[in-house]
N, C-alpha and C positions, 0 to 999 in steps of 0.2 A: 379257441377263443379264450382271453381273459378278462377276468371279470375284477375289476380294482374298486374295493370298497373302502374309502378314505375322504373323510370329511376337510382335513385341508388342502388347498385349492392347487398351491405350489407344491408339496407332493405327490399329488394324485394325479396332475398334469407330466409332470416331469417323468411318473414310471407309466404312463402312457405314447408318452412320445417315444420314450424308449423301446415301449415294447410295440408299436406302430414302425419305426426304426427295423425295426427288427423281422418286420413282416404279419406280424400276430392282429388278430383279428380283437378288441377291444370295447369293451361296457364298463360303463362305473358307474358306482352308486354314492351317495356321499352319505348315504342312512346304512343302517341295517334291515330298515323297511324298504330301503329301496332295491338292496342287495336280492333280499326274499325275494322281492320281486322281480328281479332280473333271473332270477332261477327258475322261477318256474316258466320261462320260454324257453331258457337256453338251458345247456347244462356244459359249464366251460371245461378248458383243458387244466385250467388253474385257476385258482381266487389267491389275490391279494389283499390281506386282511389288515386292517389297524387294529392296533389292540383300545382304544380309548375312540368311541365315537358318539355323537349327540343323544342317540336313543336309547345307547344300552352297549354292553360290554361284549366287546370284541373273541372272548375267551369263551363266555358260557353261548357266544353264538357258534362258536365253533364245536363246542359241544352237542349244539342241536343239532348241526349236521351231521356229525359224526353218528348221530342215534338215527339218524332218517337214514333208508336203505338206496332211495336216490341218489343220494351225494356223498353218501360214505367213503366212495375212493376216489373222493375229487382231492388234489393237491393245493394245501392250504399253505400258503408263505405270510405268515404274520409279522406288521411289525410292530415297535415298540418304543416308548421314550426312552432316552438317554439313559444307562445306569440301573434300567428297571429289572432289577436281576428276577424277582420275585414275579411279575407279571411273564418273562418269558417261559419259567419254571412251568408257571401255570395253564401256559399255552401249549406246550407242548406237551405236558399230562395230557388236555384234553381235545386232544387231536391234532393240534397244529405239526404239519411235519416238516418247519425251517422255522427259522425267524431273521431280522436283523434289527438291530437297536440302530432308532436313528438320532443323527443323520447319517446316512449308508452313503456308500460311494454305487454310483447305478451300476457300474460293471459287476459290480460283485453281486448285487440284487439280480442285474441276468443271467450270472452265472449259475446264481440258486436256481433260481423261474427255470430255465433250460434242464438243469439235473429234473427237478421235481417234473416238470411233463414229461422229459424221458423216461422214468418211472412208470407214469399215467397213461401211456400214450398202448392204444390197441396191438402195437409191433412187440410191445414187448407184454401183454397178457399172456400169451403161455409160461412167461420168466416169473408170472407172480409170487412163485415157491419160493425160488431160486436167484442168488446176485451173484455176479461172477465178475472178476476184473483178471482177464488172461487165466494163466494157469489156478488162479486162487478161486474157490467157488461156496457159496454155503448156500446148504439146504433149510431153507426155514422152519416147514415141519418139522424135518429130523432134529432141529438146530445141532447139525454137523458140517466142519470144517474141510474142508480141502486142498492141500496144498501141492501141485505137480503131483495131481492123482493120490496122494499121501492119506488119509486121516488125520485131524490132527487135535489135541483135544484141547482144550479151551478152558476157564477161567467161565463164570457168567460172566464178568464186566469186560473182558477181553475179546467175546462174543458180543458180546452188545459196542462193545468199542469199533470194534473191526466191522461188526454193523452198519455203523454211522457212517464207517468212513465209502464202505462199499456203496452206501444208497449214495452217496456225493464224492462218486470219481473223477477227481481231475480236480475236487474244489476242497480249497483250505477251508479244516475247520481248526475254532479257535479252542483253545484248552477251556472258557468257558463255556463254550458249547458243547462240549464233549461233558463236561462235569453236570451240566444241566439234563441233558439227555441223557445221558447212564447210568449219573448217581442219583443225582434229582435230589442236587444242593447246587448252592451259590456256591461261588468262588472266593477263595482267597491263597495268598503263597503259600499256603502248605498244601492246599488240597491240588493247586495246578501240578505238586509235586507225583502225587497220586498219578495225576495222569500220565506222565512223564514216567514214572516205572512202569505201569500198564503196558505202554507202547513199548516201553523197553522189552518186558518180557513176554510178549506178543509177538513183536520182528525175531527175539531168538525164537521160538516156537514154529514161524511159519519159515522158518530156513531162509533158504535165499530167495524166495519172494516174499521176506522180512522187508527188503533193500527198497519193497515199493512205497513205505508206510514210510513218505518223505517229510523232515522238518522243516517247518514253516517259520524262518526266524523272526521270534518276538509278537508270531502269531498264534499255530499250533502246529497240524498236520492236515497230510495228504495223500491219500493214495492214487499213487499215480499210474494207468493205465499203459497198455504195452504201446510204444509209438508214440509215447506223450516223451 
């Protein structure tokens, strides 16, 4: 089930036909009291969160959940006005784990929604340590790397990069979301630079399953799974 908390009427409709479309079972709330309340009957595979809604902010509700042991590992997709670099930052501090500035193109917002419940989804609870895309694997606890069995040693930011890209195989993320999520700065041309060596010296580091960490022209990157 998803649960789409969004007070306007044309987007909240739209990612529900979508994800109706799609097969997925659907609640929306158009409050954050209405949200609450649709939680405590169900307890969904994902919530679709707005960041800006009539009763109160979309951020520090996501924080509440994140602090309640019910809903701690429900999969939050927030999204965001236009440009609002500052509000995404802050969403994903506290607990949001995706976002998209709108207006989004819906495929892409399925594409997130789909990663984040595979994530979520009970098939993959014994993987909670562990993310693996083919030969490349990291262990959470240990935060240790592996590449075709190898070790392989890391950077923080290149661990946390390679992070990103692992929790969202197969889905492009943009160089400001990479910079939000791992530096937890906004963007600008120098700093998309940053990212751009990172992944440089990342791909040499994990050898030839470097070749998976694919450029996204005029977007960012991808890591692309084995069969993709």
């Amino acid at each position: 089930m998803v649960l789409i908390i969004e007070d306007d009427p044309a987007c909240r409709e739209l990612v529900k036909a979508a994800m109706l479309e799609a097969g997925r079972v659907v609640h929306v709330a158009k409050t954050l009291a209405e949200g609450a309340k649709e939680l405590e009957t169900a307890r969904p595979d994902l919530i679709v969160l707005d960041r800006g809604l009539p009763d109160g902010d979309g951020v520090k509700f996501c924080l509440t959940l994140r602090k309640d042991s019910r809903y701690r590992t429900i999969p939050i997709l927030m999204l965001t006005g236009k440009g609002e670099v500052e509000d995404r930052v802050l969403g994903l501090r506290f607990g949001a784990d995706d976002y998209l500035a709108k207006p989004f193109d819906i495929e892409e917002l399925m594409a997130r929604a789909d990663g984040l419940v595979r994530r979520g989804s009970p098939e993959l609870a014994g993987c909670g340590d562990r993310l693996e895309c083919g030969a490349l694997s990291m262990d959470l606890k240990a935060r240790q790397v592996q590449a075709g069995g190898e070790n392989v040693q890391l950077s923080r930011m290149e661990y946390e990069l390679l992070r990103v890209l692992l929790e969202r195989t197969n889905i492009p993320v943009t160089r400001d979301f990479l910079l939000e999520a791992v530096w937890k700065t906004s963007s600008n041309s120098a700093s998309h630079k940053v990212v751009d060596v990172t992944v440089m010296n990342l791909r040499k580091k994990l050898g030839a399953l470097g070749d998976r960490i694919a450029s996204v022209r005029g977007l960012g990157y991808k890591l692309i799974a084995p069969g993709h």
